[in-house]
BANUGU-903801 format. One record per residue (C-alpha): x, y, z; residue in three letters. Coordinates in steps of 0.25 Angstrom, whole numbers, plus 2048, in hexadecimal, padded with zeros to 3 digits. Last residue first. Layout:
// residues N
+-----+-----+-----+--------+
!  c1 !  c2 !  c3 ! residu !
+-----+-----+-----+--------+
!   X !   Y !   Z !    ALA !
...
+-----+-----+-----+--------+
This chain:
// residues 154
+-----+-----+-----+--------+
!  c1 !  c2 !  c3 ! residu !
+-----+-----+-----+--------+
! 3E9 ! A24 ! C1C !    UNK !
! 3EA ! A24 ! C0C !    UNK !
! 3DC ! A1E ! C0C !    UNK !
! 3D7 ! A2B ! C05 !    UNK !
! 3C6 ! A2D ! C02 !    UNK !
! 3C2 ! A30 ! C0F !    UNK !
! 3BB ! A3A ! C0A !    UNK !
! 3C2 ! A47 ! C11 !    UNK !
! 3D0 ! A3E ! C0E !    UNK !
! 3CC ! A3E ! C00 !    UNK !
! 3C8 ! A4B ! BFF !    UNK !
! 3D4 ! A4F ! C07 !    UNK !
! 3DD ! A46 ! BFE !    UNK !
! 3D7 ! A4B ! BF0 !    UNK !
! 3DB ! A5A ! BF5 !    UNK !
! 3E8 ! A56 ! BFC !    UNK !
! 3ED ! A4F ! BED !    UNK !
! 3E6 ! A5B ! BE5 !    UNK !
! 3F3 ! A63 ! BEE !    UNK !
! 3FB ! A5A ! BEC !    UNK !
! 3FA ! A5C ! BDD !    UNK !
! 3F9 ! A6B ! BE0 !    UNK !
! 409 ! A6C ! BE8 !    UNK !
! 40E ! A64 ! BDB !    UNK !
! 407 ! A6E ! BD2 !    UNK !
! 411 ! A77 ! BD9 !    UNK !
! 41C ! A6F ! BD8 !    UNK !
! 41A ! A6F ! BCA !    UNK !
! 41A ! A80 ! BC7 !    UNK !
! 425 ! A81 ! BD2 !    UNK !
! 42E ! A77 ! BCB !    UNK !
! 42C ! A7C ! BBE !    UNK !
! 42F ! A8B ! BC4 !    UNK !
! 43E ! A83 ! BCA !    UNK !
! 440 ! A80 ! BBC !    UNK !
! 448 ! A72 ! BBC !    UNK !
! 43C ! A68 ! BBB !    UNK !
! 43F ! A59 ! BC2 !    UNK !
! 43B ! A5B ! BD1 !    UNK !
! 42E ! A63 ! BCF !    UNK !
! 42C ! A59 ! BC5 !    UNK !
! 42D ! A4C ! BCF !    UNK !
! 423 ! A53 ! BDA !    UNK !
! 41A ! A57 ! BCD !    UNK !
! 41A ! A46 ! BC9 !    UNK !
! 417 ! A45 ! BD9 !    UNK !
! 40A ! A4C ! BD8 !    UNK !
! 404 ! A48 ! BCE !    UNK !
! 404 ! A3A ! BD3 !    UNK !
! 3FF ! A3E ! BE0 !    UNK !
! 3F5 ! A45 ! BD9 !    UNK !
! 3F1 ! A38 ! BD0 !    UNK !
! 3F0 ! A30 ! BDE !    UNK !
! 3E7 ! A3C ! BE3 !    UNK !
! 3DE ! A3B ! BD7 !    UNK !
! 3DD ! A2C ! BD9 !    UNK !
! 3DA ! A2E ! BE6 !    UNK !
! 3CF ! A38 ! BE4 !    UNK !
! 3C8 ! A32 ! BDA !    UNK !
! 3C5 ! A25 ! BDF !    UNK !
! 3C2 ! A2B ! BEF !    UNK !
! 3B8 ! A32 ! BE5 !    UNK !
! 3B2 ! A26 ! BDD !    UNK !
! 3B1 ! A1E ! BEB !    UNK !
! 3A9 ! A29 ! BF2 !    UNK !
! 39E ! A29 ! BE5 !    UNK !
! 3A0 ! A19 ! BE7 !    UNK !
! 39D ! A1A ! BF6 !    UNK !
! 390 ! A21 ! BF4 !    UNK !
! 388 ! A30 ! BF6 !    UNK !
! 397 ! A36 ! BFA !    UNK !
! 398 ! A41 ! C05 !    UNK !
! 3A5 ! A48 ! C04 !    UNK !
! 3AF ! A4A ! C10 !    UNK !
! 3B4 ! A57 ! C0D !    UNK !
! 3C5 ! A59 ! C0D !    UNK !
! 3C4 ! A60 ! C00 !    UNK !
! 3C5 ! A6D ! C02 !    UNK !
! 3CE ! A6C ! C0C !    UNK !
! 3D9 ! A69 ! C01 !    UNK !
! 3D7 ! A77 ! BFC !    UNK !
! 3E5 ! A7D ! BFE !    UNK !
! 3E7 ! A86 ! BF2 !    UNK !
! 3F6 ! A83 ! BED !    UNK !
! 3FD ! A90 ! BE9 !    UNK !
! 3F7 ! A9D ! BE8 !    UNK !
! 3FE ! AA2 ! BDA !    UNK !
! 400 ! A95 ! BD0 !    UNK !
! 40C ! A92 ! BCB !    UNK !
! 411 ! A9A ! BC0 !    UNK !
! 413 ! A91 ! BB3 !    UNK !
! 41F ! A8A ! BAE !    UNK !
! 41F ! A8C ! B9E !    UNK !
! 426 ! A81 ! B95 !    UNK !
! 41B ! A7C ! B8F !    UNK !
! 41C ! A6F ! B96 !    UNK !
! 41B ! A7A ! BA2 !    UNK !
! 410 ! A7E ! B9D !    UNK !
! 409 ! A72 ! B9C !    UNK !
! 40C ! A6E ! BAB !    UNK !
! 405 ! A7A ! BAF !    UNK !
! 3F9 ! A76 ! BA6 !    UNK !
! 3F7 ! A6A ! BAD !    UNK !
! 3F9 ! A6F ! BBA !    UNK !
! 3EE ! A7A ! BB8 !    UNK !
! 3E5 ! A6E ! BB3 !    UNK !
! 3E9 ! A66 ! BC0 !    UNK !
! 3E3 ! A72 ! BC8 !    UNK !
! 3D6 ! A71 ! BC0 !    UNK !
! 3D5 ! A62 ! BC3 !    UNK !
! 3D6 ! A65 ! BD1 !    UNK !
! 3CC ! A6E ! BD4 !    UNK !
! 3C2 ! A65 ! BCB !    UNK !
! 3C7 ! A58 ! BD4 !    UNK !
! 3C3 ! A60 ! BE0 !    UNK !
! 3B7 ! A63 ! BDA !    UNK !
! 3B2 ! A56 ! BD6 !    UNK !
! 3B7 ! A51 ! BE4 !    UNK !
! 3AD ! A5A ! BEA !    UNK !
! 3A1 ! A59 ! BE1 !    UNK !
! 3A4 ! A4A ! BE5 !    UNK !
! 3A2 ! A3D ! BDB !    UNK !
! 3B0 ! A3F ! BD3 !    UNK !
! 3AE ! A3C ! BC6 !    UNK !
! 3AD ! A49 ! BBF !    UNK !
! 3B8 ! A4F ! BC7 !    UNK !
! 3BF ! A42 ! BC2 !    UNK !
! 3C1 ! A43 ! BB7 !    UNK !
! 3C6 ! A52 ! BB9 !    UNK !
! 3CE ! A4E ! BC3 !    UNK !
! 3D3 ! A42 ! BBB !    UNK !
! 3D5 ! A4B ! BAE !    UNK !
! 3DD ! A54 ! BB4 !    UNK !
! 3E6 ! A4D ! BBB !    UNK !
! 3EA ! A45 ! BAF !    UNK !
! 3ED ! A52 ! BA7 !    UNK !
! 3F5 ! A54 ! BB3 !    UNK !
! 3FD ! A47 ! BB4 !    UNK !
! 3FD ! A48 ! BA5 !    UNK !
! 406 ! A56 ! BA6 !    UNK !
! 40E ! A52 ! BB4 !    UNK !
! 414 ! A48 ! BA8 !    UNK !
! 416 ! A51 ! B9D !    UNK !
! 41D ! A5A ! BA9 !    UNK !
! 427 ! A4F ! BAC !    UNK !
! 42A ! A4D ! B9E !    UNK !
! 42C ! A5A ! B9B !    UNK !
! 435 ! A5D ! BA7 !    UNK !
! 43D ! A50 ! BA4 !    UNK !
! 442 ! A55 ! B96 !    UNK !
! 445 ! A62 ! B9C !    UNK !
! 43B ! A6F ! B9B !    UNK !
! 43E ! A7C ! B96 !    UNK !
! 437 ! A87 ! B9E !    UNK !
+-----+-----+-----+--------+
């Protein structure tokens, strides 16, 4: 695939967006106070490394397959209340969580505008469906949230 002008820059940009992605959950898996949250932000970060390398290989010029199985619907998992010892180990993960579901919402919108913008209709299949699993982390965050009463979006 040759790539415009515009489709080089946009992927450059969904590039550091996932480099970014990959350094907070992996951050903040460490930081995070809950076994639970510590693994939900592991799960993630190692999705967003398979996006990061997606997004390189298009910059390469290759379109890789997407993903046999489709999206794994998991977002149950997460919906457990977790006990927390204190209100500041409670107040670290409610932290977390919404900032990594404001980053998601992000991420998520700059793949909304690229599916748009590339004219190979296999680019298009490749992004949108990194799309679908960017929403997907955002129902993730917000059932553990929601199970924690961590969002006040209601």
């Amino acid at each position: 695939m040759t790539l415009s002008q515009k489709e080089t820059g946009l992927l450059q940009d969904l590039k550091g967006q996932e480099q970014l992605c990959v350094e907070k959950y992996t951050k903040y898996s460490c930081d995070a106070c809950s076994t639970e949250l510590k693994n939900l932000f592991t799960d993630i970060a190692n999705v967003e490394k398979n996006h990061l390398n997606t997004i390189n290989a298009m910059l390469q010029g290759t379109v890789p397959a997407i993903p046999q199985g489709g999206l794994k619907n998991e977002n149950n998992r997460w919906c457990k209340k977790v006990c927390y010892c204190d209100q500041q180990s409670a107040d670290i993960d409610k932290f977390l969580t919404s900032d990594m579901l404001a980053t998601e919402k992000h991420v998520s919108s700059l793949y909304d505008v690229s599916v748009f913008e590339f004219g190979d209709a296999n680019a298009r299949k490749v992004l949108n469906h990194i799309q679908a699993e960017e929403q997907q982390h955002g129902e993730q965050l917000y059932a553990f949230m929601s199970a924690n009463g961590f969002y006040q979006g209601k």
